[in-house]
ROVOLO-484674 format. One record per atom (N, C-alpha, C, O): residue number from 1; x negated, y negated, z negated; atom name. Coordinates in Angstrom, 2 decimals, always signed. Example, Ala and Ser with C-alpha at 12.3 -4.5 7.8 and 13.67 -1.06 7.14 Angstrom:
2
num|xx|yy|zz|atome
1|-13.19|+5.69|-7.80|N
1|-12.30|+4.50|-7.80|CA
1|-13.20|+3.30|-7.80|C
1|-14.24|+3.32|-8.46|O
2|-12.85|+2.25|-7.08|N
2|-13.67|+1.06|-7.14|CA
2|-12.90|-0.03|-7.87|C
2|-13.41|-1.14|-8.04|O
This chain:
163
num|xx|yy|zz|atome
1|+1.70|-4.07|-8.21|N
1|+2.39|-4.09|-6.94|CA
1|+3.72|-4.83|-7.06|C
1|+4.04|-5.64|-6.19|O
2|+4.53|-4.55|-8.16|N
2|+6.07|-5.05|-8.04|CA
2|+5.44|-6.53|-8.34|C
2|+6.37|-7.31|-8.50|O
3|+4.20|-7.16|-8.48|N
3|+4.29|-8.96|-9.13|CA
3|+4.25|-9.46|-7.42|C
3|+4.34|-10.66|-7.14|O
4|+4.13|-8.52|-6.46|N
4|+4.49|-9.57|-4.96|CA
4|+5.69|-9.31|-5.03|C
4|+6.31|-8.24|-5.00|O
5|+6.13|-10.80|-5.18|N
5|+7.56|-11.35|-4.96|CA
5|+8.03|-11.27|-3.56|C
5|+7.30|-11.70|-2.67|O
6|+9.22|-10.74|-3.29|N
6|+9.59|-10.86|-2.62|CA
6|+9.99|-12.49|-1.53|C
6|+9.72|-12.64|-0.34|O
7|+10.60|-13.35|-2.34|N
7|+10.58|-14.96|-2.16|CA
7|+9.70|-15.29|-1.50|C
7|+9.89|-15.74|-0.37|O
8|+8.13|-15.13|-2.19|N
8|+6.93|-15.51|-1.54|CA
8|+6.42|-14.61|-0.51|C
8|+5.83|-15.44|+0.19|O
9|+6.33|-13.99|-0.19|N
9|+6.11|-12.22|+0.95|CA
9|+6.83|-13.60|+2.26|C
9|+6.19|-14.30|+3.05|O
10|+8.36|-13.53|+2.01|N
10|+9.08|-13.94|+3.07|CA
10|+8.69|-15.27|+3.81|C
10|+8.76|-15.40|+5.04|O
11|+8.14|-16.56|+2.66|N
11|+7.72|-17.60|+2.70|CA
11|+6.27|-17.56|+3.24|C
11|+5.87|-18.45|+3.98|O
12|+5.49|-16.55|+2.88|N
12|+4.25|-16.44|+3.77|CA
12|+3.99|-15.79|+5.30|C
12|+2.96|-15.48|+5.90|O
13|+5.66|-15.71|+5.73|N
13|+5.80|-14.82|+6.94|CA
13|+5.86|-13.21|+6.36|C
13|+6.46|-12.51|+7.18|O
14|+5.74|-13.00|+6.05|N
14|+5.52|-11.03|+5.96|CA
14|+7.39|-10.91|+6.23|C
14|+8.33|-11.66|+5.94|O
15|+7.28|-9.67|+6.87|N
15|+8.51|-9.31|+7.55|CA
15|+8.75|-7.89|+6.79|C
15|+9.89|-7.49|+6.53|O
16|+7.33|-7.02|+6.40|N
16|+7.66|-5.61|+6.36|CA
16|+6.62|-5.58|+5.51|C
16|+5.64|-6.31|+5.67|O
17|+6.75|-4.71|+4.46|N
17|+5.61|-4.28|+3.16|CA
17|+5.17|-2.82|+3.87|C
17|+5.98|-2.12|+4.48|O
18|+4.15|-2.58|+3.74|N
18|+3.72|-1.11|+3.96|CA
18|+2.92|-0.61|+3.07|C
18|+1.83|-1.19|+3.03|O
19|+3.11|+0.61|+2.04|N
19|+2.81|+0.89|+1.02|CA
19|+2.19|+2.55|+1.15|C
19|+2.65|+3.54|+1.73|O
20|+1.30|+2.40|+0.56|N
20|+0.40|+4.05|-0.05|CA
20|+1.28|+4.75|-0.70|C
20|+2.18|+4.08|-1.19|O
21|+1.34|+6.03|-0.90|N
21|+2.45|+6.33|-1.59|CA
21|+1.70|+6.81|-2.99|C
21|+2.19|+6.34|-4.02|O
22|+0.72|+7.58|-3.11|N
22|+0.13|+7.93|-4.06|CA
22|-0.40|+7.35|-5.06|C
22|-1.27|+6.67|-4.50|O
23|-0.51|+7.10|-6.37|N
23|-0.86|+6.00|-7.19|CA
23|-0.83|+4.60|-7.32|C
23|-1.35|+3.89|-8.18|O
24|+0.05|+4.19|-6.07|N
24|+0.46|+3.31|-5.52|CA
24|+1.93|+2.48|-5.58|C
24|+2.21|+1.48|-6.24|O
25|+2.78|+3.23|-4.66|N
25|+4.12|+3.44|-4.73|CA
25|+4.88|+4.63|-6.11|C
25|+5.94|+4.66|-6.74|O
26|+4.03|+5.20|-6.06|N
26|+4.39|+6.09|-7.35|CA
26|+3.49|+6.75|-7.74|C
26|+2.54|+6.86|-6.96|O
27|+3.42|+7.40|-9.01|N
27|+2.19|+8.40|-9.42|CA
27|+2.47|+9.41|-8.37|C
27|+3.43|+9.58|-7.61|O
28|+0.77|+10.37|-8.65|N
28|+0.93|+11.23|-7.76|CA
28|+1.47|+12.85|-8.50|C
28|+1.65|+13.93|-7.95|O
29|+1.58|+12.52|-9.69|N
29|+2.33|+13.63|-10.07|CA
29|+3.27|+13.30|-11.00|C
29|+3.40|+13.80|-12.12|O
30|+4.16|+12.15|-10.34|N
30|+5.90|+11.93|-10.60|CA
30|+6.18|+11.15|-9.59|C
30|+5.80|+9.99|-9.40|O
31|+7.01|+11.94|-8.82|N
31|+7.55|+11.28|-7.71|CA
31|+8.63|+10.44|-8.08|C
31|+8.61|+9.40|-7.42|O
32|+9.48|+10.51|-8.81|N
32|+10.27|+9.75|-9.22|CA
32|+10.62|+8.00|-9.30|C
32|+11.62|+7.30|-9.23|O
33|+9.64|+7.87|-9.43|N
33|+9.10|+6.14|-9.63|CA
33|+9.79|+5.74|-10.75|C
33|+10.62|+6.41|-11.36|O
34|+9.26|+4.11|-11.10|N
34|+9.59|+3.95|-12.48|CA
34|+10.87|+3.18|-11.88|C
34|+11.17|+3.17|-10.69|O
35|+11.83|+2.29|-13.28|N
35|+12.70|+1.48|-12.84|CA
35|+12.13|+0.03|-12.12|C
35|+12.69|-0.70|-11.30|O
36|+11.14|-0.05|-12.59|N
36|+10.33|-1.00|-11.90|CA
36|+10.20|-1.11|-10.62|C
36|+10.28|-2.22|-10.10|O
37|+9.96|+0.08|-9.84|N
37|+9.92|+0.46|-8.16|CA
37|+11.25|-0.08|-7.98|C
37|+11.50|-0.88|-7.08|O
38|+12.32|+0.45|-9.01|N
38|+13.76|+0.21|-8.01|CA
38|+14.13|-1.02|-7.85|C
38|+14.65|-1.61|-6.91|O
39|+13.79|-1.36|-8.94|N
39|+14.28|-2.99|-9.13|CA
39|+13.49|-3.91|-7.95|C
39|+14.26|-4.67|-7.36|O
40|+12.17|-3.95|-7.53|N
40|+11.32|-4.01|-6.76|CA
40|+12.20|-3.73|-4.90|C
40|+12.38|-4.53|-3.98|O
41|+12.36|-3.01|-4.97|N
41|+12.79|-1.92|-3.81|CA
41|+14.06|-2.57|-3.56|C
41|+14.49|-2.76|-2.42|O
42|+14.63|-2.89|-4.56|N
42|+16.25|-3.60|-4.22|CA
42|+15.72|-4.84|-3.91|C
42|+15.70|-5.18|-2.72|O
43|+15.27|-5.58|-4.79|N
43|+14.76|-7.11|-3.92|CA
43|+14.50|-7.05|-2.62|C
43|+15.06|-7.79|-1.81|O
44|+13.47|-5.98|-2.24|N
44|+13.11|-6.31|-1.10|CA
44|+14.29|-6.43|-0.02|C
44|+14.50|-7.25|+0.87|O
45|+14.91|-5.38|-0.42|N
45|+16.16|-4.71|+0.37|CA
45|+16.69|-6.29|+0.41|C
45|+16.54|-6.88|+1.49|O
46|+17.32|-7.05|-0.77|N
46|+17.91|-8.11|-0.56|CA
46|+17.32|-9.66|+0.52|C
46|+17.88|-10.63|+1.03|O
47|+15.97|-9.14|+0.44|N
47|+15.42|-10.62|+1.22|CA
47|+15.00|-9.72|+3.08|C
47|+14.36|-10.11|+4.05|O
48|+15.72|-8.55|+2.80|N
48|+15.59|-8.18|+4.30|CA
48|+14.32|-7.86|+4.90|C
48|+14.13|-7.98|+6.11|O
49|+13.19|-7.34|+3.85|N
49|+11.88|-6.70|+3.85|CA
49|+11.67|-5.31|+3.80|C
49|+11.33|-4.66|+2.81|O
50|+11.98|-4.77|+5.28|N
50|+11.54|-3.33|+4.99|CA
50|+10.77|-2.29|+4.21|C
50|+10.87|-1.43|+5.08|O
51|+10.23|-1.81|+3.48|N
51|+9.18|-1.18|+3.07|CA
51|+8.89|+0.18|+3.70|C
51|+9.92|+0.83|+3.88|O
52|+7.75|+0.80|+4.08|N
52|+7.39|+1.54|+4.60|CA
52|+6.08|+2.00|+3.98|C
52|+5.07|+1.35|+3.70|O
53|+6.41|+3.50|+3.81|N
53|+5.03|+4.14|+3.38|CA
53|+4.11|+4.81|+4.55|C
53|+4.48|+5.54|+5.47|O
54|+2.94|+4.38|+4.27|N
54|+2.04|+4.60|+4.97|CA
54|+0.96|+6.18|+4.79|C
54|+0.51|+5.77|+5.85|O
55|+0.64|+6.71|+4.66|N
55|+0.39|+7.90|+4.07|CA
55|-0.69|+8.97|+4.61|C
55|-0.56|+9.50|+5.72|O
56|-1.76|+9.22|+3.74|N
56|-2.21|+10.82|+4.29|CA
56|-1.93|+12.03|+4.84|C
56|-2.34|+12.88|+5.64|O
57|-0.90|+11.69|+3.93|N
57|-0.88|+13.52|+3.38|CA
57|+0.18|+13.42|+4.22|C
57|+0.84|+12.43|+4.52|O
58|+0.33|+14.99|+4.71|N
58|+1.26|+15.97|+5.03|CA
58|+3.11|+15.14|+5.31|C
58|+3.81|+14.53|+4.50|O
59|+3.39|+15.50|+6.86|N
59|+5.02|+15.18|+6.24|CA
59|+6.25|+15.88|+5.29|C
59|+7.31|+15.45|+4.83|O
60|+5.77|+16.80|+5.26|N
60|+6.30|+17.71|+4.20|CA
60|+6.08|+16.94|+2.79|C
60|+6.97|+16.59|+2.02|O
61|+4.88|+16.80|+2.65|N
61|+4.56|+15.80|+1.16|CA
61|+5.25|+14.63|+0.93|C
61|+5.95|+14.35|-0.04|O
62|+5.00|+14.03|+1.82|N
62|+5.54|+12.65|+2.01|CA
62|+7.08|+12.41|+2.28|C
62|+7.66|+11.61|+1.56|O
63|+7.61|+12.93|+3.06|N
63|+9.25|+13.48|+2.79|CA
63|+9.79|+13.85|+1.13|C
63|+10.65|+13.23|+0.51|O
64|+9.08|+14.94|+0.71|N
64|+10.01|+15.11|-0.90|CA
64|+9.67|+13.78|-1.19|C
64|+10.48|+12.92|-1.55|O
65|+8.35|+13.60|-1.00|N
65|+8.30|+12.34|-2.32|CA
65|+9.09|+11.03|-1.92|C
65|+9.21|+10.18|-2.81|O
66|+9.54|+10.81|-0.91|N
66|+10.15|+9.82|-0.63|CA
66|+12.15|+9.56|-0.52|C
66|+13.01|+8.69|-0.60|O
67|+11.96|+10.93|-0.31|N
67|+13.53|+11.31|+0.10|CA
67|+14.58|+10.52|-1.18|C
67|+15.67|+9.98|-1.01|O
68|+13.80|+10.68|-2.41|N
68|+14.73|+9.91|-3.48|CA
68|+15.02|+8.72|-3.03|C
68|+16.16|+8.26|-3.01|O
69|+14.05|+8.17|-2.66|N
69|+13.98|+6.79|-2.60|CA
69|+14.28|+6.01|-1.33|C
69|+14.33|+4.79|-1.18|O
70|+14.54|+7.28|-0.18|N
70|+15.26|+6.62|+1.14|CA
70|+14.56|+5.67|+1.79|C
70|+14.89|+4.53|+2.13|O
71|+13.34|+6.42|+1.96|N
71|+12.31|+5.32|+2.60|CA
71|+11.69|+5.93|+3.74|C
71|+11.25|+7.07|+3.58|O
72|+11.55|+5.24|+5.16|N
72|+11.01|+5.65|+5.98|CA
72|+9.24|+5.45|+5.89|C
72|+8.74|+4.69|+5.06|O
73|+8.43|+6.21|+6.83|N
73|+7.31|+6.67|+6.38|CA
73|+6.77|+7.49|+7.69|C
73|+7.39|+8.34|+8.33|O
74|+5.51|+7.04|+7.92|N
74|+4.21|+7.59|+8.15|CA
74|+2.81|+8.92|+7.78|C
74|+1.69|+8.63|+7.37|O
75|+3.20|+10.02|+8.01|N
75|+2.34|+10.78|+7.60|CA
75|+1.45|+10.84|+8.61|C
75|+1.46|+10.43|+9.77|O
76|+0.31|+11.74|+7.61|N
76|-1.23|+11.85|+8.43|CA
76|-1.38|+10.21|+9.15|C
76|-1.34|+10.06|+10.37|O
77|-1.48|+9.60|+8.64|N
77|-1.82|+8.55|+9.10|CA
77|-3.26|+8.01|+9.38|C
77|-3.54|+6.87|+9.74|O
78|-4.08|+9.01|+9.14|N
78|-5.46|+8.96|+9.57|CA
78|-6.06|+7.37|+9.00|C
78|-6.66|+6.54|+9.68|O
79|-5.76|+7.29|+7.82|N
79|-6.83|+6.34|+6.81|CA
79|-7.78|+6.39|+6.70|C
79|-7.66|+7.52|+6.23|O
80|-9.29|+6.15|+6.65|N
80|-9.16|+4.52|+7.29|CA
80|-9.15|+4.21|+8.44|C
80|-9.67|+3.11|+8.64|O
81|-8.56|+4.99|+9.79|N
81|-8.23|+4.44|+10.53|CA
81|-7.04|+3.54|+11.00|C
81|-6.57|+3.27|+9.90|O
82|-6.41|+3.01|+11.72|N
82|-5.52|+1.76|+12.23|CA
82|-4.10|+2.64|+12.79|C
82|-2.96|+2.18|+12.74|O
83|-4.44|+3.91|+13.28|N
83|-2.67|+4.48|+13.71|CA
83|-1.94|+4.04|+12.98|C
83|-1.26|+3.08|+13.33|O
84|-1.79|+4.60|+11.65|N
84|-0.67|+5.27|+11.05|CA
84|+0.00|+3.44|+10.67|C
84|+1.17|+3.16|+10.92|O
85|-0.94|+2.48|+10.10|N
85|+0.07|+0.95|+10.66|CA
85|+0.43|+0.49|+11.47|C
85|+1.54|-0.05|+11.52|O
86|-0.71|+0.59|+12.76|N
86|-0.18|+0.06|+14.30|CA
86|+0.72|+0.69|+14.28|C
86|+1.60|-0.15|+14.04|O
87|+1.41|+2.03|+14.39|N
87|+2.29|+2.83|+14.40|CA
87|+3.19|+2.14|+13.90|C
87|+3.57|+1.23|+14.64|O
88|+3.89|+2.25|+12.54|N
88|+4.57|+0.92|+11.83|CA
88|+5.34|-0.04|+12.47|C
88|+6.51|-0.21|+12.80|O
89|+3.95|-0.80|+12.55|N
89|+4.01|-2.21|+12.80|CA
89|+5.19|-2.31|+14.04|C
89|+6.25|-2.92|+14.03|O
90|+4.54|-1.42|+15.16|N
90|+4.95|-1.28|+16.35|CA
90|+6.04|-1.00|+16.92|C
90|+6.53|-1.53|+17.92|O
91|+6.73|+0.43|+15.84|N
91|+7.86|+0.90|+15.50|CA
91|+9.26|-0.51|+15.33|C
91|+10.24|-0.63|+16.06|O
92|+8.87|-1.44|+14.10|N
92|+9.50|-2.42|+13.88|CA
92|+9.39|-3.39|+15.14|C
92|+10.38|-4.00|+15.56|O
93|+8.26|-3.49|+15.66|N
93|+8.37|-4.54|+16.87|CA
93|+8.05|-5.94|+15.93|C
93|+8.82|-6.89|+15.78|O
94|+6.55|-5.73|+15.27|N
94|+6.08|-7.13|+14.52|CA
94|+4.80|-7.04|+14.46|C
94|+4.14|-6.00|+14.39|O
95|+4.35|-8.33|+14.49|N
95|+3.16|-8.65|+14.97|CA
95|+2.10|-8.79|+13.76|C
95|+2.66|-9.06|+12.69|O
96|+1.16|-8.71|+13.70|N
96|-0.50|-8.32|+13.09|CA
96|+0.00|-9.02|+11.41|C
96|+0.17|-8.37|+10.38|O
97|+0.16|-10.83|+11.63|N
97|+0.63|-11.82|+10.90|CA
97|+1.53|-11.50|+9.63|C
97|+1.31|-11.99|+8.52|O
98|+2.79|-10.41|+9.99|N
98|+3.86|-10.13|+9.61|CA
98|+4.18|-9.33|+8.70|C
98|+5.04|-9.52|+7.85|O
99|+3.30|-8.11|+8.88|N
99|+3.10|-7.21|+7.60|CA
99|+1.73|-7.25|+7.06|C
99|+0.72|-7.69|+7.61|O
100|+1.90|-6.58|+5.56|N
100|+1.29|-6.47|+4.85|CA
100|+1.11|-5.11|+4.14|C
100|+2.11|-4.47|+3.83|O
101|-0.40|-4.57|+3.84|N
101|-0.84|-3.38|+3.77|CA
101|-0.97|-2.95|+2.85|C
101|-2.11|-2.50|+2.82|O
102|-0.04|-2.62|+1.12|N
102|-0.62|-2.39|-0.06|CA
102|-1.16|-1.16|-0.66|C
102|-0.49|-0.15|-0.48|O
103|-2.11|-1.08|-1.26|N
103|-2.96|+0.40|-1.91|CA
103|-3.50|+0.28|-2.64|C
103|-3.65|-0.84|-3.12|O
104|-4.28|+1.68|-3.29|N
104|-4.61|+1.54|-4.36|CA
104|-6.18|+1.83|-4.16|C
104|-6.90|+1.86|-5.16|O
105|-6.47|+1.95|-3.44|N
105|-7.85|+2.38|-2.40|CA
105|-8.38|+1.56|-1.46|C
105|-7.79|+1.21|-0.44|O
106|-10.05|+1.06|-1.91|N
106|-10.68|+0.13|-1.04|CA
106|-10.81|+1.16|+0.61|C
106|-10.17|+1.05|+1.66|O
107|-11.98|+2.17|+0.17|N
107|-12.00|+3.47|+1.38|CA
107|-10.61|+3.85|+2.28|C
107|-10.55|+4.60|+3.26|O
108|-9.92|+3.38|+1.87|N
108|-8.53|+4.18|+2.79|CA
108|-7.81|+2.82|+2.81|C
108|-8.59|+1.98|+3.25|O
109|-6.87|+2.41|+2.56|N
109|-5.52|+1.42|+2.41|CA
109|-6.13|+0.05|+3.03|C
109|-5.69|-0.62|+3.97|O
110|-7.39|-0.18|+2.16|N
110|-7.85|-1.54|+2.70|CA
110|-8.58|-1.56|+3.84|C
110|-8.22|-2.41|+4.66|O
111|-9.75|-0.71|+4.21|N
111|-9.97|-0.08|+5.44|CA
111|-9.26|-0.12|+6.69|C
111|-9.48|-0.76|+7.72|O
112|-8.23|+0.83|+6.34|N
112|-7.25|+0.45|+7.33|CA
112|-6.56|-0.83|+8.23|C
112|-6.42|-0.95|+9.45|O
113|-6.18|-1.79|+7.04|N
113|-5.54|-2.61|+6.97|CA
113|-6.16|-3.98|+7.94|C
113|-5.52|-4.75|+8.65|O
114|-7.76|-3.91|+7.64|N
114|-8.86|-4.10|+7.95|CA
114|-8.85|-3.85|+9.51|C
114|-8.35|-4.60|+10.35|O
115|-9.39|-2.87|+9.68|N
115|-9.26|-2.15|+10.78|CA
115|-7.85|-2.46|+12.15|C
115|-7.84|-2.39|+13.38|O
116|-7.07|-2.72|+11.32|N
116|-5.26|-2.68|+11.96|CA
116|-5.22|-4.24|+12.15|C
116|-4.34|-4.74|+12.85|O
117|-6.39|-5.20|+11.40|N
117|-5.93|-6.76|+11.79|CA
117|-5.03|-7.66|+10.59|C
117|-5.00|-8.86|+10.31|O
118|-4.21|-6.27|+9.97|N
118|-3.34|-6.58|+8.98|CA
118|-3.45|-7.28|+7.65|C
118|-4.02|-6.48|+6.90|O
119|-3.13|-8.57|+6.90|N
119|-3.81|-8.25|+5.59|CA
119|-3.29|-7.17|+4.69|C
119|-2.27|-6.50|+4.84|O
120|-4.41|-7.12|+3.48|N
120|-4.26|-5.90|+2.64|CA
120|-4.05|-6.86|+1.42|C
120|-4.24|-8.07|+1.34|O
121|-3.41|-5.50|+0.06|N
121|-3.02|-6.33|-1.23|CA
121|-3.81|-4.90|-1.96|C
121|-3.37|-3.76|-1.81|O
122|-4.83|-5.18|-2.61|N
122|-5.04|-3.83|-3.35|CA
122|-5.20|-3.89|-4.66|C
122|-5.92|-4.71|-5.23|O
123|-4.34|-2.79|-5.37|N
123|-3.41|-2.53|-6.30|CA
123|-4.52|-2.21|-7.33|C
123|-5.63|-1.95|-6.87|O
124|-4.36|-2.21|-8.57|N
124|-4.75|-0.69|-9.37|CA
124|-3.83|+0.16|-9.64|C
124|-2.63|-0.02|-9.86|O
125|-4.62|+1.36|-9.61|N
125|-3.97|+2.75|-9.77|CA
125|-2.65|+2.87|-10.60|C
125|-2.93|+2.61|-11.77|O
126|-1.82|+3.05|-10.50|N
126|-0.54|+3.53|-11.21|CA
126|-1.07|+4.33|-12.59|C
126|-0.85|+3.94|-13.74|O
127|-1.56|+5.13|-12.34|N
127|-2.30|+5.77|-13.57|CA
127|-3.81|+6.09|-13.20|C
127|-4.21|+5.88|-12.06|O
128|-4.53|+6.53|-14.03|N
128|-5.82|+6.68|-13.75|CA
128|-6.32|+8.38|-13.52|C
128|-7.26|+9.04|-13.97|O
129|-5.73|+8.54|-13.03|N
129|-6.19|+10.01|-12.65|CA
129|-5.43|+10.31|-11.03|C
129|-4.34|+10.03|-10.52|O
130|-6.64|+11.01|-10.59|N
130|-6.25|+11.31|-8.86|CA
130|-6.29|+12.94|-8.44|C
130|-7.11|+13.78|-8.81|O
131|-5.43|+13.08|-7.77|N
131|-5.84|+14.75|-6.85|CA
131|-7.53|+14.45|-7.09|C
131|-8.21|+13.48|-7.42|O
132|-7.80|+15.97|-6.69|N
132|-9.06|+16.10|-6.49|CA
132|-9.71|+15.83|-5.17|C
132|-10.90|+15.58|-5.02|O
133|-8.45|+15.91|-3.83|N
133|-9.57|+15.40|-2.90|CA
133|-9.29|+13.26|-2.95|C
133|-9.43|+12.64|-1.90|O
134|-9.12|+12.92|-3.55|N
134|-9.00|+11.21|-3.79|CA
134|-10.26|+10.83|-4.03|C
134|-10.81|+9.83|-3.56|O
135|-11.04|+12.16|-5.30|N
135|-12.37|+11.75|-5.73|CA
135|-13.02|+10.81|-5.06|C
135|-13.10|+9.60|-5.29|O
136|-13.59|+11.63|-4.01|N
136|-15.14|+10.86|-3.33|CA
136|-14.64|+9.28|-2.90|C
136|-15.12|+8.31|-3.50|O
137|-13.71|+9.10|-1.89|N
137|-13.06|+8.11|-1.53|CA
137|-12.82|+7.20|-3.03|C
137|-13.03|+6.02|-2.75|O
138|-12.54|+7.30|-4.14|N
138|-12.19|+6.61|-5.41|CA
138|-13.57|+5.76|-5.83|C
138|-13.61|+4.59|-6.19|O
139|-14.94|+6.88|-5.66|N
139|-16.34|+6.84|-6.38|CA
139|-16.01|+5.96|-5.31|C
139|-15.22|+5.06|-5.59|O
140|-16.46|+6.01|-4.10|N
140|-17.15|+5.32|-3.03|CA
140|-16.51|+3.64|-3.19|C
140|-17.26|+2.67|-3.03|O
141|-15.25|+3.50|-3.49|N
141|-14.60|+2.33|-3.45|CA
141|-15.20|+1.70|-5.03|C
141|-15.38|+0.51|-5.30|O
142|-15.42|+2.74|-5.83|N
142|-15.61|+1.95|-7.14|CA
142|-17.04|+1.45|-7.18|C
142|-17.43|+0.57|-7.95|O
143|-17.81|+2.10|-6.28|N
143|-19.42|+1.25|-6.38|CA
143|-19.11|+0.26|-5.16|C
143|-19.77|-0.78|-5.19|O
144|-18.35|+0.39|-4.26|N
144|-18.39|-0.67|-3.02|CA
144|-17.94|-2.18|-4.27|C
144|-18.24|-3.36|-4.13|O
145|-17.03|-1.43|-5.57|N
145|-15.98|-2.57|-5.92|CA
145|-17.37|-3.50|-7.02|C
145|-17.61|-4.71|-7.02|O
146|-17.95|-2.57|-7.72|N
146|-19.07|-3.28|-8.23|CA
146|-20.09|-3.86|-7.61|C
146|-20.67|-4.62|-8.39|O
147|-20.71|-3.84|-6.26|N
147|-21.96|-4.59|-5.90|CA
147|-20.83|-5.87|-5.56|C
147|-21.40|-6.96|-5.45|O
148|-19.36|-5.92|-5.38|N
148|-18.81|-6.56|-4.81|CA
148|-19.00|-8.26|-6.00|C
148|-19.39|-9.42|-6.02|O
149|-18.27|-7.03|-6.91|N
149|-18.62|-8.06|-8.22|CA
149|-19.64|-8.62|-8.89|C
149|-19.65|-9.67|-9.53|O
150|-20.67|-7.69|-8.66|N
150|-21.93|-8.50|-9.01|CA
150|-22.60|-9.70|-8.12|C
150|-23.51|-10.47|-8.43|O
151|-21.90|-9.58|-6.98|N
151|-22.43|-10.67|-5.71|CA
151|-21.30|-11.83|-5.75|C
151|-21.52|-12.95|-5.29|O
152|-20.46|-11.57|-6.16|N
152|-19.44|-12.28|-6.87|CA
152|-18.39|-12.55|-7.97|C
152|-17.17|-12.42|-7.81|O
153|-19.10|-13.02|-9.30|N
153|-18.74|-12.49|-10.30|CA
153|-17.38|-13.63|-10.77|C
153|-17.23|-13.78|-11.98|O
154|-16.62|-14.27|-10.01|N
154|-15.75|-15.18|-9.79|CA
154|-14.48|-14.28|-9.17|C
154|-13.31|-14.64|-9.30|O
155|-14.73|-13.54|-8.74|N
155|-13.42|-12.37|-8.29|CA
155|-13.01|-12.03|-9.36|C
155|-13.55|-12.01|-10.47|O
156|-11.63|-11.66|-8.87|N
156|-10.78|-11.11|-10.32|CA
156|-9.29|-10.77|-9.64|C
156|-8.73|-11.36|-8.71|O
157|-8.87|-9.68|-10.36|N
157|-7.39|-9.33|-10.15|CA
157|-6.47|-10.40|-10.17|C
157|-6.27|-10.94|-11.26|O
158|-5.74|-10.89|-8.99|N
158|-4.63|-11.91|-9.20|CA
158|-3.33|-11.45|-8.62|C
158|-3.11|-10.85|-7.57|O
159|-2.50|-11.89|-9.56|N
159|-0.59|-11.25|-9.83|CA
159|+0.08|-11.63|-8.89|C
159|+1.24|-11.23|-8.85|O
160|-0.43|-12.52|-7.81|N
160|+0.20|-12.55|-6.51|CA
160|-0.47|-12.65|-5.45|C
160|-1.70|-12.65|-5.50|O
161|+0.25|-12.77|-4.18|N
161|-0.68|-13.35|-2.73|CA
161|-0.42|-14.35|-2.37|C
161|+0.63|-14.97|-2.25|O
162|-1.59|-14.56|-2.14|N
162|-2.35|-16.19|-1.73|CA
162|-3.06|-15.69|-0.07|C
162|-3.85|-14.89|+0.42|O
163|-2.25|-16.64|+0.26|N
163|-2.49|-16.72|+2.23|CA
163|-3.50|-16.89|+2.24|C
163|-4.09|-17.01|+3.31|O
């Protein structure tokens, strides 16, 4: 997640990052984030790129975990459905083009993103272990992610975005 540059985000139009918070933006059992997030988090701050978490869970959840980090945010955002970004998006007053949807989840984050018009950037996991309700949604994305690859075995993880 921190290899989208900020420089390039701005240069491809993106106005506003919107981020998963769970294995994503941070592990899901250390809210804290690494120095990496901050350093990340200050760039953005410097090129005038909001970030916004987008989120499942609970505002209660999503509040502690964010409160360090002084980030506004979206709960119950009903993934994979389109609210909880239109919401966002809408909030800021920016159009489909402008933001960008990052996660760590094909079933939820990209779905959405999908769904919302928005493009998506999807991550791998911060660490490899999830809550227990992430499971099914995790399986389901990891066989969607293999027939993906076997029908196209030229895909591959790349360290930035490409319009």
């Amino acid at each position: 997640m921190y290899d989208l540059s900020p420089a390039q985000l701005k240069a491809e139009g993106i106005r506003a990052v919107f981020s998963d918070l769970d294995n994503t933006l941070i592990a899901w059992n250390n809210p804290d984030g690494t120095p990496e997030l901050h350093q990340w988090m200050d760039e953005l701050h410097r090129f005038g790129i909001p970030l916004i978490v987008i989120s499942n869970n609970s505002a209660d959840r999503v509040g502690r975990a964010v409160e360090p980090l002084h980030l506004p945010f979206v709960a119950r955002s009903l993934k994979p459905l389109s609210w909880g970004i239109n919401n966002a998006r809408k909030r800021l007053g920016l159009n489909k083009h402008e933001v960008v949807m990052v996660g760590d989840q094909l079933m939820t984050d990209v779905m959405a993103a999908h769904r919302a018009g928005v493009r998506s950037v999807l991550v791998k996991p911060i660490i490899s272990t999830d809550k227990w309700v992430t499971w099914p949604n995790r399986f389901m994305g990891n066989m969607i992610m293999k027939e993906l690859q076997r029908r196209y075995p030229d895909m591959k993880w790349q360290e930035e975005l490409h319009g």
